[in-house]
Z-matrix of the N, CA and C atoms (Angstrom, degrees):
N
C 1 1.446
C 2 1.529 1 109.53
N 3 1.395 2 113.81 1 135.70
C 4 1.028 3 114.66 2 159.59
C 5 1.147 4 131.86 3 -117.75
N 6 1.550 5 128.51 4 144.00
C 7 1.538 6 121.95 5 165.99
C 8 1.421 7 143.77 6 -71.93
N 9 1.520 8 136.02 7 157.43
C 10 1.190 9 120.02 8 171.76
C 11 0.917 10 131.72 9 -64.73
N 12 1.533 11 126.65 10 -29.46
C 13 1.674 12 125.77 11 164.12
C 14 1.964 13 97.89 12 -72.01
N 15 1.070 14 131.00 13 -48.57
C 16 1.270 15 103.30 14 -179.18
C 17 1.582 16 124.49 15 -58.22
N 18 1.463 17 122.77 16 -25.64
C 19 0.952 18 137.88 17 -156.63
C 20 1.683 19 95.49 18 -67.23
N 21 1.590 20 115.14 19 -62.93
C 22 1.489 21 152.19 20 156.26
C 23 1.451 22 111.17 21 -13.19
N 24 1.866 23 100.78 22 -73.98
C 25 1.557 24 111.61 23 164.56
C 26 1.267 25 110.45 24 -27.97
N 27 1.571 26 127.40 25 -73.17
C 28 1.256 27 139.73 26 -110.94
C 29 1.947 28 85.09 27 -103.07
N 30 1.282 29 119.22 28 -34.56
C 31 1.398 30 142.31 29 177.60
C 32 1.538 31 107.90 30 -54.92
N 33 1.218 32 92.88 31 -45.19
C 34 1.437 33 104.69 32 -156.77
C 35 2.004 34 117.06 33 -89.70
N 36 1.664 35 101.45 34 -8.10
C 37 1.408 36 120.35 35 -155.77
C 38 1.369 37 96.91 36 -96.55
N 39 1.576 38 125.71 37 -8.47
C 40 1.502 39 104.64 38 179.05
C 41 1.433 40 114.48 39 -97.13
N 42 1.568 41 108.65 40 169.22
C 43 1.313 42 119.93 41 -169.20
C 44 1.650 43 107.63 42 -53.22
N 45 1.558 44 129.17 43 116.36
C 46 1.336 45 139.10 44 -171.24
C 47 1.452 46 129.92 45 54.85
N 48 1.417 47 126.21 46 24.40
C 49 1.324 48 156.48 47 165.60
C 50 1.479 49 89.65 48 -69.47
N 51 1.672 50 105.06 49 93.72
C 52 1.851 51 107.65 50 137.74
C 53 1.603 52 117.50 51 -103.86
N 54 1.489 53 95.57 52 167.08
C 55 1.651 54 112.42 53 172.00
C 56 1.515 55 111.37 54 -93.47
N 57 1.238 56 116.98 55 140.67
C 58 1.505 57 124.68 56 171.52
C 59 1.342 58 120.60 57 -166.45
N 60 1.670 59 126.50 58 132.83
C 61 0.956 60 112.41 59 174.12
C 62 1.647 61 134.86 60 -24.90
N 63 1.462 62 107.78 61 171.36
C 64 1.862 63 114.05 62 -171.59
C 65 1.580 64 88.98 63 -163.87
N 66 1.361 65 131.85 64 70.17
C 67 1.691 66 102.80 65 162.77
C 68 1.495 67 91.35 66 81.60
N 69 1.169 68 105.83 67 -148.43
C 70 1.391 69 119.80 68 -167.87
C 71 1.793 70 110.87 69 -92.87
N 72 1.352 71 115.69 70 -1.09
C 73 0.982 72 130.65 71 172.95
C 74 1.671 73 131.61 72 -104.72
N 75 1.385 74 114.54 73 156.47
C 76 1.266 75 98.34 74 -178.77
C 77 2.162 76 118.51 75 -101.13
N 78 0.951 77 117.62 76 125.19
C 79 1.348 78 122.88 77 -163.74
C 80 1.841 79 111.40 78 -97.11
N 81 0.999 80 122.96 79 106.37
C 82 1.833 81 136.14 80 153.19
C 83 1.582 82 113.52 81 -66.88
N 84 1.211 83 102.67 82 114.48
C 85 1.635 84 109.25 83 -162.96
C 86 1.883 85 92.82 84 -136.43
N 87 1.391 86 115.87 85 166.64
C 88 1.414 87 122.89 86 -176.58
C 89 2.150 88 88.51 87 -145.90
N 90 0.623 89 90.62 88 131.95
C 91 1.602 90 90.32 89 161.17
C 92 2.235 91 101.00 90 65.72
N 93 1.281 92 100.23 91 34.45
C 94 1.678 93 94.90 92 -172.67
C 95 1.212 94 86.40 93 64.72
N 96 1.462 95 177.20 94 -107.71
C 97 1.438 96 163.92 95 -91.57
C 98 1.424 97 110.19 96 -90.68
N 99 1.587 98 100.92 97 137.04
C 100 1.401 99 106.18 98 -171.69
C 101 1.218 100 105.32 99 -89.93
N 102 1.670 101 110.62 100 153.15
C 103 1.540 102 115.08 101 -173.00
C 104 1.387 103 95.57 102 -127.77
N 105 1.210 104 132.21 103 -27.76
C 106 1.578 105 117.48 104 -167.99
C 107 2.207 106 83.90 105 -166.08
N 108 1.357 107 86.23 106 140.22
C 109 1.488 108 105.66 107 170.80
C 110 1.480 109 123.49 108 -115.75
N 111 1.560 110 123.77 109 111.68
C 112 1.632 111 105.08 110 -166.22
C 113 1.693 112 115.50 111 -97.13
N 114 1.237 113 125.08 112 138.16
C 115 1.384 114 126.65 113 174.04
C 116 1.271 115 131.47 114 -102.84
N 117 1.113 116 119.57 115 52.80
C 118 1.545 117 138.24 116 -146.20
C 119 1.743 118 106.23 117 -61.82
N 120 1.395 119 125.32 118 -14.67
C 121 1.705 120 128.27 119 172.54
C 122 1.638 121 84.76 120 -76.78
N 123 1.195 122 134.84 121 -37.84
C 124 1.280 123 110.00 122 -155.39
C 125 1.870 124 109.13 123 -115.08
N 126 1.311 125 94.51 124 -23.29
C 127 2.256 126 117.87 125 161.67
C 128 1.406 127 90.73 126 82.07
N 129 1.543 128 115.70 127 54.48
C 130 1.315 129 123.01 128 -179.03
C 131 1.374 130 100.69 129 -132.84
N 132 1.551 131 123.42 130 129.16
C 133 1.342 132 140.95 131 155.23
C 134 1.619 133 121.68 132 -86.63
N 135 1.353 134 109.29 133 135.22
C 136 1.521 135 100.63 134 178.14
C 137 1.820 136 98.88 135 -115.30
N 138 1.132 137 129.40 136 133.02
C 139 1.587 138 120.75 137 179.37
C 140 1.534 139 94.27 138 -132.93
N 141 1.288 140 90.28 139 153.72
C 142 1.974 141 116.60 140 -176.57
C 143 1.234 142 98.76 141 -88.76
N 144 1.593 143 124.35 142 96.22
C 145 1.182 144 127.45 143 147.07
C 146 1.705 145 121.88 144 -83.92
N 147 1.350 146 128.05 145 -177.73
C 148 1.361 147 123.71 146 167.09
C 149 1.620 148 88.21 147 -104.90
N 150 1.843 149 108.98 148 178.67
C 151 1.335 150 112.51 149 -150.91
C 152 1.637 151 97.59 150 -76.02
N 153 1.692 152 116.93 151 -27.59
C 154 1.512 153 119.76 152 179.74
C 155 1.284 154 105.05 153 -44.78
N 156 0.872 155 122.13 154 -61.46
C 157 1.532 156 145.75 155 -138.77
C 158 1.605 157 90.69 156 -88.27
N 159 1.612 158 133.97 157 -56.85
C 160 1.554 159 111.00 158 168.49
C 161 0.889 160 127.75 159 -79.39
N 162 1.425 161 123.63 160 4.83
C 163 1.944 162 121.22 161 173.11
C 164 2.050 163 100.24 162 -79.75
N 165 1.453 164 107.71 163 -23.12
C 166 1.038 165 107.18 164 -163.60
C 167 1.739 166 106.45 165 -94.73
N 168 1.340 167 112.37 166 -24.46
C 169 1.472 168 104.52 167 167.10
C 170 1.287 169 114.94 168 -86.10
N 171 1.474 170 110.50 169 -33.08
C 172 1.833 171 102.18 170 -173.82
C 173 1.353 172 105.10 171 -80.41
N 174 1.818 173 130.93 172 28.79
C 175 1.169 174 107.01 173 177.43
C 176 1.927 175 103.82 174 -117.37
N 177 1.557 176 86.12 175 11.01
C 178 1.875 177 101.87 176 177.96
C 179 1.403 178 103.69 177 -81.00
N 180 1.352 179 121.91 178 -38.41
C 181 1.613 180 118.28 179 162.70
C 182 1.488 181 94.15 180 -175.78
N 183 1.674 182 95.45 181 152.28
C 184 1.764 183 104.98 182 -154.67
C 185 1.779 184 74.70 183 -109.57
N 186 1.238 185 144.47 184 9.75
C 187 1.511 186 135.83 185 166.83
C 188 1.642 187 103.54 186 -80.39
N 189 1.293 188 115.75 187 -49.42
C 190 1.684 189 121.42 188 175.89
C 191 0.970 190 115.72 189 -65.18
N 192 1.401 191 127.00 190 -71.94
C 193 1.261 192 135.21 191 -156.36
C 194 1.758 193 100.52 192 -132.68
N 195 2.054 194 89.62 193 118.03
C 196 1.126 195 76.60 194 175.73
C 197 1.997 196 96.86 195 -162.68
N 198 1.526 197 106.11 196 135.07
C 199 1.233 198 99.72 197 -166.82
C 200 1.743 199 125.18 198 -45.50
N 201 1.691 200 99.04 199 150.72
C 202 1.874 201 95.72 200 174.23
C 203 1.105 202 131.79 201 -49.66
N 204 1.346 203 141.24 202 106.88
C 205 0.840 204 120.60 203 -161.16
C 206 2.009 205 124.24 204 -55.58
N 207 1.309 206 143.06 205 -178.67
C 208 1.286 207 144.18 206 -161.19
C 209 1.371 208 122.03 207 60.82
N 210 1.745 209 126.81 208 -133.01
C 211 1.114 210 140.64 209 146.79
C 212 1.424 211 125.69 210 -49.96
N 213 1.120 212 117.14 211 -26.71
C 214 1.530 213 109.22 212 179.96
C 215 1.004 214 113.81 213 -99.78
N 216 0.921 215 134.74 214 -30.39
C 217 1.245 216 150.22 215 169.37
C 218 2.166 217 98.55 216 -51.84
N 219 1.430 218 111.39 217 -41.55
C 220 1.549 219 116.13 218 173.35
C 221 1.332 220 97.74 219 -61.15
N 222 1.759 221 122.05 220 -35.09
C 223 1.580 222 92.38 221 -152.89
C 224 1.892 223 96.45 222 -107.82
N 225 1.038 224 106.04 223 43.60
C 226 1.935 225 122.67 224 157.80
C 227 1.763 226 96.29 225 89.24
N 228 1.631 227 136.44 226 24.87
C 229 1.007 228 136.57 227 -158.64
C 230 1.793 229 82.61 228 -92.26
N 231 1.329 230 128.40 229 132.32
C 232 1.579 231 143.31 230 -164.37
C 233 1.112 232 103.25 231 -144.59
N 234 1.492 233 107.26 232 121.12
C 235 1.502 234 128.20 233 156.57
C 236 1.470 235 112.56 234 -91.36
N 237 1.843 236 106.90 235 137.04
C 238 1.127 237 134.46 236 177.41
C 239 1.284 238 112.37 237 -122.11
N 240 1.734 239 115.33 238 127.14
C 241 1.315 240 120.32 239 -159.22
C 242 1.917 241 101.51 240 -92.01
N 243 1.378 242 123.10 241 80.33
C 244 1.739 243 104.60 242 -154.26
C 245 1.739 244 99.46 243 -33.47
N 246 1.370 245 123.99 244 -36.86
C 247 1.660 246 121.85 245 -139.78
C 248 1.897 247 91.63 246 -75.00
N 249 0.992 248 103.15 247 -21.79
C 250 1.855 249 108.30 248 -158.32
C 251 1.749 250 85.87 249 -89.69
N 252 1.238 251 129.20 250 -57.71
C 253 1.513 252 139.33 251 -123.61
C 254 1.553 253 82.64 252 -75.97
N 255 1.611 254 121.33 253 136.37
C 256 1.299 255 129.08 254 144.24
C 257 2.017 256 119.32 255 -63.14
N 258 1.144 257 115.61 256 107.63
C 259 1.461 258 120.74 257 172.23
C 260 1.293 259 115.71 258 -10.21
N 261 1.074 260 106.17 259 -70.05
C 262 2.078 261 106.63 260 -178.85
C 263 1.781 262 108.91 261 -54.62
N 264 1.601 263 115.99 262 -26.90
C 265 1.198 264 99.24 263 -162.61
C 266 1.673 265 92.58 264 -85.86
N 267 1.436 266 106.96 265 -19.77
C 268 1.595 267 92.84 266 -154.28
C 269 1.434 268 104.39 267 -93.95
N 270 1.857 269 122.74 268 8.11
C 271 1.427 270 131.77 269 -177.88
C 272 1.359 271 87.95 270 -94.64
N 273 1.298 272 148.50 271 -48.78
C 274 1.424 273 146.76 272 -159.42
C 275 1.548 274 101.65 273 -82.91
N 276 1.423 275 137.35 274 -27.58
C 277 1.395 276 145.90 275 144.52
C 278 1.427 277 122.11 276 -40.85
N 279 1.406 278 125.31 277 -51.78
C 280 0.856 279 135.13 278 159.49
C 281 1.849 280 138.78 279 -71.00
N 282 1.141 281 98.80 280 -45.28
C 283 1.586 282 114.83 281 149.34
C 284 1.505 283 102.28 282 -46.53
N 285 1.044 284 120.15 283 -90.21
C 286 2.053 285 114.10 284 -173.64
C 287 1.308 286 105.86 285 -36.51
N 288 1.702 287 125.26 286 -41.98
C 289 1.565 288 109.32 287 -162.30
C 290 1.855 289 96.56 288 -61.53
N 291 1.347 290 114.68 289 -53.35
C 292 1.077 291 116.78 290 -165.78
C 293 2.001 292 109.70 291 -65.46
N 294 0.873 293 118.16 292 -40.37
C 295 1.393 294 111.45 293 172.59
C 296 2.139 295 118.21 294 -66.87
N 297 1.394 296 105.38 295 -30.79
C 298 1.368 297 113.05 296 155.33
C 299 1.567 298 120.03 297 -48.68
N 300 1.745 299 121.96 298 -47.11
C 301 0.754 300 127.58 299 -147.09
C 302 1.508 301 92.00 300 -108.91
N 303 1.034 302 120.08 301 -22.52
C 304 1.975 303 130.96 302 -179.24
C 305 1.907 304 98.98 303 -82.50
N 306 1.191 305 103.85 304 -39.36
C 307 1.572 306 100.76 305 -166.36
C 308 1.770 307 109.77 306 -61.91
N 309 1.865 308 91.98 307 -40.55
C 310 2.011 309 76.26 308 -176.58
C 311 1.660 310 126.36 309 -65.16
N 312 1.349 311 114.09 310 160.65
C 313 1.464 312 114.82 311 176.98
C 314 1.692 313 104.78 312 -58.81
N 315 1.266 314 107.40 313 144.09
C 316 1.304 315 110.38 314 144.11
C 317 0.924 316 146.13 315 -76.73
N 318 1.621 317 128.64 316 18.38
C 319 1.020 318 132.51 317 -172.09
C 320 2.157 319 95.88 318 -130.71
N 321 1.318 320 114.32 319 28.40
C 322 1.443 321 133.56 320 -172.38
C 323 1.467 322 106.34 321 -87.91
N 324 1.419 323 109.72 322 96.86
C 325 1.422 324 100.42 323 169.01
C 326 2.025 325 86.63 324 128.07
N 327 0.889 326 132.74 325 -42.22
C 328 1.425 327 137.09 326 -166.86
C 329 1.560 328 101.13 327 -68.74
N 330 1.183 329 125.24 328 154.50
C 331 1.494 330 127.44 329 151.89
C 332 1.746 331 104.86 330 -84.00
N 333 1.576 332 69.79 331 146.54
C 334 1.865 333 93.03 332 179.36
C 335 1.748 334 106.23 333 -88.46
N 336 1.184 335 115.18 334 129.64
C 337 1.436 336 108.06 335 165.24
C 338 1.507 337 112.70 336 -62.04
């Protein structure tokens, strides 16, 4: 199990990781890009994995971690149940979302002059 201040802590500890609203939710982003979204009415995290990376956590238990359901859920968007998730699994979950989401360029998606 994890908590919401640990969740926060642990969110909040990597190199240029701020907090800022999302909707009704609260969003952990590095570079303006979101890495993990928290849902604290419901103690559910959603983090941006690629599809490697969520076939390989949601197959540790499909009660914790388990992709969004629809389209986003296709493009590696992963729900984490905090109440279910063992700590170590859900810091190494979170660590990848944010290094997934830290690794692309920022300049991805723009035209180049």
């Amino acid at each position: 199990m994890v908590s919401i201040d640990s969740m926060r802590q642990l969110a909040l500890s990597y190199l240029g990781a701020v907090e800022q609203p999302h909707f009704e939710k609260t969003s952990f982003r590095v570079a303006k890009k979101i890495f993990a979204t928290l849902d604290i009415e419901n103690r559910r995290v959603c983090l941006k994995l690629s599809a490697v990376q969520q076939s390989v956590f949601t197959a540790y238990d499909k009660k914790a971690i388990y992709p969004v359901p629809n389209a986003w859920g296709k493009q590696g968007w992963t729900f984490v149940e905090l109440a279910r998730v063992r700590k170590d699994m859900f810091r190494d979950a979170l660590t990848t979302a944010y290094r997934e989401v830290a690794a692309k360029p920022a300049s991805r998606g723009r035209k180049k002059n």
